[in-house]
C-alpha positions as CSV (number, residue, x, y, z in Angstrom):
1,X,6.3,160.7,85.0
2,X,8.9,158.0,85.2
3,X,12.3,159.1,87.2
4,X,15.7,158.8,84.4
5,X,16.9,155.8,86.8
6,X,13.5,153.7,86.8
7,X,13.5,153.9,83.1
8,X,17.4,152.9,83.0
9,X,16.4,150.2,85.2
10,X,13.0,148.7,83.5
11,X,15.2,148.5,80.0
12,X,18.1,146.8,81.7
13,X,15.9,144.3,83.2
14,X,14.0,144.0,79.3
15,X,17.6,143.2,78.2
16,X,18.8,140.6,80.4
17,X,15.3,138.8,80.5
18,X,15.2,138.9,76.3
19,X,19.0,137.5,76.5
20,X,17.7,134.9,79.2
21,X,15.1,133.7,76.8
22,X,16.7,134.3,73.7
23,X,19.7,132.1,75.1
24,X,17.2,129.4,76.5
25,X,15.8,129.1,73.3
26,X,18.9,127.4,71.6
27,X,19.6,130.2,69.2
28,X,22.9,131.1,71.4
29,X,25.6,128.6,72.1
30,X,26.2,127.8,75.3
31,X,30.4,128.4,76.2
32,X,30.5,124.6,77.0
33,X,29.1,123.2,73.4
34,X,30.8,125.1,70.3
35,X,28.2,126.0,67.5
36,X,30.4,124.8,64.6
37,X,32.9,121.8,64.6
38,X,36.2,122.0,66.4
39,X,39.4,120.0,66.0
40,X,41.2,118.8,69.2
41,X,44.6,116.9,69.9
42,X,44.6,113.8,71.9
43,X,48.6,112.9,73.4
44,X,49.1,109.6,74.6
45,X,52.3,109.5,76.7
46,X,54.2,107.0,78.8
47,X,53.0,107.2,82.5
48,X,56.8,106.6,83.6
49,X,58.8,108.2,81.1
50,X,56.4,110.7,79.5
51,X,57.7,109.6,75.9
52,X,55.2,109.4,72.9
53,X,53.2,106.4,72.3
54,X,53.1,105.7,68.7
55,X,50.5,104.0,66.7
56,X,48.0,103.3,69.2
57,X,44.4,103.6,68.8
58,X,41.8,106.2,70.8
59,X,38.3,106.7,71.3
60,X,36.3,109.8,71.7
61,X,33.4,109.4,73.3
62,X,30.8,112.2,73.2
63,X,28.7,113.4,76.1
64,X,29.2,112.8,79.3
65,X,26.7,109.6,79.6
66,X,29.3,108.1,76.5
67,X,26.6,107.1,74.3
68,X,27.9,107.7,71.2
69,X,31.8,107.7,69.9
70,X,33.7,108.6,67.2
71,X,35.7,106.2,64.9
72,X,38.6,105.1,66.1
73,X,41.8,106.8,65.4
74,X,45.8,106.2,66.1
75,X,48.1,108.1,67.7
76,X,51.5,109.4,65.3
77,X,54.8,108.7,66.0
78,X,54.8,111.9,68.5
79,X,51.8,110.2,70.1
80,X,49.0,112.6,69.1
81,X,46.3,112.2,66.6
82,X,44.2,115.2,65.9
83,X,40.1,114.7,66.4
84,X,37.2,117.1,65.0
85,X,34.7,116.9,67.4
86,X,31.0,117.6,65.9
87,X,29.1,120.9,66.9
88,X,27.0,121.1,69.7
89,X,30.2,119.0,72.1
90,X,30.0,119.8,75.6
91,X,32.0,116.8,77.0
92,X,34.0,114.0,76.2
93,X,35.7,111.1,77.8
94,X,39.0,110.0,75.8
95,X,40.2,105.9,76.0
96,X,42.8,104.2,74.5
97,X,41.2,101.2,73.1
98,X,45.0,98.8,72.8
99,X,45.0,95.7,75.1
100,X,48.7,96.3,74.7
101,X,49.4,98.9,77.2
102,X,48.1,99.1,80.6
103,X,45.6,102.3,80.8
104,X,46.9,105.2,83.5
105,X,44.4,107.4,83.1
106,X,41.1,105.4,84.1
107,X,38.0,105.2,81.7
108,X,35.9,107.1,84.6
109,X,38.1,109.4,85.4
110,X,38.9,111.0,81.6
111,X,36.0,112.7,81.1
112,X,36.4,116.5,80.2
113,X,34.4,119.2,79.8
114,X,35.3,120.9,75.5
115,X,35.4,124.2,77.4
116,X,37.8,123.2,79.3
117,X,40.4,121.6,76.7
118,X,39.8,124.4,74.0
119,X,40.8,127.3,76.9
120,X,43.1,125.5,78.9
121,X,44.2,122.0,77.5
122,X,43.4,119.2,79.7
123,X,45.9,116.6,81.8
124,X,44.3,113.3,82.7
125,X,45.1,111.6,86.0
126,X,48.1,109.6,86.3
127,X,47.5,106.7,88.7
128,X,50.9,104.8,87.4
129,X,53.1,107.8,88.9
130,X,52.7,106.9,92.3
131,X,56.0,108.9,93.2
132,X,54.5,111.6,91.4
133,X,57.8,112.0,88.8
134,X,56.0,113.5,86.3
135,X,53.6,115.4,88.2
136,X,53.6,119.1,86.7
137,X,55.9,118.1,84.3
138,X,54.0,118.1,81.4
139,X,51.3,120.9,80.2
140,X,48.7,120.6,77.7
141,X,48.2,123.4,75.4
142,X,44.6,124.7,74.5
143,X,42.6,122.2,72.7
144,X,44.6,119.5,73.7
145,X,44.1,116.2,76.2
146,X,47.0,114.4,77.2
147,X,46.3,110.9,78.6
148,X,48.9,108.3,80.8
149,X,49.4,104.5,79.1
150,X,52.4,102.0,79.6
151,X,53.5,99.2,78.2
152,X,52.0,96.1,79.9
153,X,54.3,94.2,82.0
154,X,55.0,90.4,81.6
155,X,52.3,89.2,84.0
156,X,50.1,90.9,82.8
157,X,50.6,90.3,79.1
């Protein structure tokens, strides 16, 4: 006869291998890729003086090898545009697509986990802010991206 604890034991270990499996398998969602649609906010914001940037466009790209993207959008006049980003997301790398403005947050280094923006909210590197003025300054909220642009200046227009 089996002791109380071996048995406790044998159908814990039934459980977790089943869930392993059963979780391998596809038929549960991993935390990183959401199983239905979800709508994030992309903020495009002045690297100097954190003010909106209005009307310019942004590309999602999906995955973190970019291979596919979603139609371009542009931002609103308090710099955000809202994007649905289809099921089964785990990352995304966010560019604005304007050769108007000078791009602060670098294509390479933009690239977020949708875990990460739907708990959290996500800030993208600033490399403009060299003094670091707006460094902690601004939060993102969960299920939102803020990314650094600035106007280009005359030489490099």
């Amino acid at each position: 006869m089996r002791s109380p604890q071996r048995c406790c034991f044998l159908v814990a270990s039934i459980v977790v291998n089943f869930g392993l499996v059963y979780g391998q398998s596809g038929l549960v969602a991993s935390k990183g890729a959401p199983s239905s649609s979800v709508e994030i906010v992309v903020r495009l914001v002045n690297s100097n003086t954190a003010e909106p940037m209005n009307g310019k466009p942004i590309v999602v790209y999906l995955g973190r090898d970019k291979s596919s993207h979603l139609p371009e959008v542009f931002t609103n006049k308090q710099g955000r545009s809202a994007i649905e980003l289809p099921p089964g997301t785990e990352w995304i790398t966010v560019a604005e697509s304007s050769q108007t403005v000078w791009h602060c947050s670098p294509f390479e280094k933009s690239t977020f986990a949708t875990s990460d923006i739907l708990e959290y909210g996500v800030v993208a590197v600033n490399t403009c802010d060299r003094k670091g003025k707006l460094k902690g300054k601004l939060t993102a909220k969960p299920g939102e991206v803020i990314v650094f642009v600035r106007p280009l200046r005359f030489p490099e227009q």
